[in-house]
N, C-alpha and C positions, 0 to 999 in steps of 0.2 A: 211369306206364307209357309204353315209347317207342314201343309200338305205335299207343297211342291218337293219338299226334300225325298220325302217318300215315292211319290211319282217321279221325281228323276233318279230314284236308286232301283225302282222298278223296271224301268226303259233300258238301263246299264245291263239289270240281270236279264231281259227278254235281247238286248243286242248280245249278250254272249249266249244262250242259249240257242238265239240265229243262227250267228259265226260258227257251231258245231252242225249247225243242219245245215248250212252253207259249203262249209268247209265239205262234209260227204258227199252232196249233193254236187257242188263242182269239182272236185276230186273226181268223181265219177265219172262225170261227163268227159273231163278231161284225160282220162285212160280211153274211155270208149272212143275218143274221137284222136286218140294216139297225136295229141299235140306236144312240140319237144316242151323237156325241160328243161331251163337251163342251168348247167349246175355253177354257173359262175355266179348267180344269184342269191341272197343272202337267205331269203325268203322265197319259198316254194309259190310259183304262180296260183295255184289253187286258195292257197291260203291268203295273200294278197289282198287277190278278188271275195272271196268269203269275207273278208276282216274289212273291205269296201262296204259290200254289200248290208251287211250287218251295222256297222256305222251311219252310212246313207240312211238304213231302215230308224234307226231311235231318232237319228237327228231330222227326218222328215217326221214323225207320229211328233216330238217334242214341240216342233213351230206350228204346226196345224192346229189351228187353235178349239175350233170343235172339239178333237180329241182329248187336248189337254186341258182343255175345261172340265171334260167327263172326267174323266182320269181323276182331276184335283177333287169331285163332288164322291167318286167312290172312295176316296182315300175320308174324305169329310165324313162320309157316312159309314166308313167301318171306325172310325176316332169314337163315335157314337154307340157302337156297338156294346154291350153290357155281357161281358163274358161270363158263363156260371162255374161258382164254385167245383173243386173237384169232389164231393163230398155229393153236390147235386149229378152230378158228372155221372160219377161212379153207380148211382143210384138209378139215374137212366140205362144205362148199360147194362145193367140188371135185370131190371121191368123188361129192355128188350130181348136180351136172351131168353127172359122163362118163357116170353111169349111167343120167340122161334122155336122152342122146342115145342111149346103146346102146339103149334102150329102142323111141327113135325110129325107129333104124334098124329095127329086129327088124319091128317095126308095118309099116315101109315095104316091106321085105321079103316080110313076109306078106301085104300089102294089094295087091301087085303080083302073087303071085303068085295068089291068089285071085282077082284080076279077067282075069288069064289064062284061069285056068279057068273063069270063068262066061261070056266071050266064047265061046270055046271050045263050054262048051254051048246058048248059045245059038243058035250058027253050022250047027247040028246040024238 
């Protein structure tokens, strides 16, 4: 399946992505709770267990098969997906700017005139 290729290059980039919030996250705890380290070790305990945990984490989501059925059917359905030109692209992006500033304006409009009137009543 060519899906799978993509769903297991996915799971790789979400286990290193773990492994960094791993790696802080047990780093941390492990200053807080002042456990040794040993420096005879090639590899920092913290890091280790994060580069465990993170591994553990893709290669359980990878066997679970619920998961990686879905996993394969979004990969199917963005293969599907019909990307638009930059040309339409660009055009979009346009329409929507002129229409945040109209918007802008409209807001400044009404923001001016409404503080009009509440000077107004307060002047009362």
């Amino acid at each position: 399946m060519q899906t799978q290729k993509w769903v297991n290059l996915g799971l790789l980039v979400v286990s290193a992505i773990l492994f960094f919030f791993f790696s802080h996250l047990v780093g941390t705890i492990w200053d807080l709770t002042r456990l040794p380290m040993p420096e005879e070790w090639p590899v920092e305990p913290p890091y280790l267990v994060s580069f465990i945990l993170a591994g553990m984490t893709g290669i359980l989501i990878r066997r679970h098969a619920v998961a990686n059925a879905f996993l394969n059917d979004v990969a199917l359905e963005l293969s599907r997906v019909t990307w638009p030109q930059r040309k339409e692209t660009v055009a979009s992006a346009g329409v929507v700017a002129v229409l945040i500033a109209i918007a802008a304006l409209l807001m400044l409009v009404i923001d001016t005139i409404w503080g009009t009137v509440i000077r107004g009543v307060m002047a009362l």
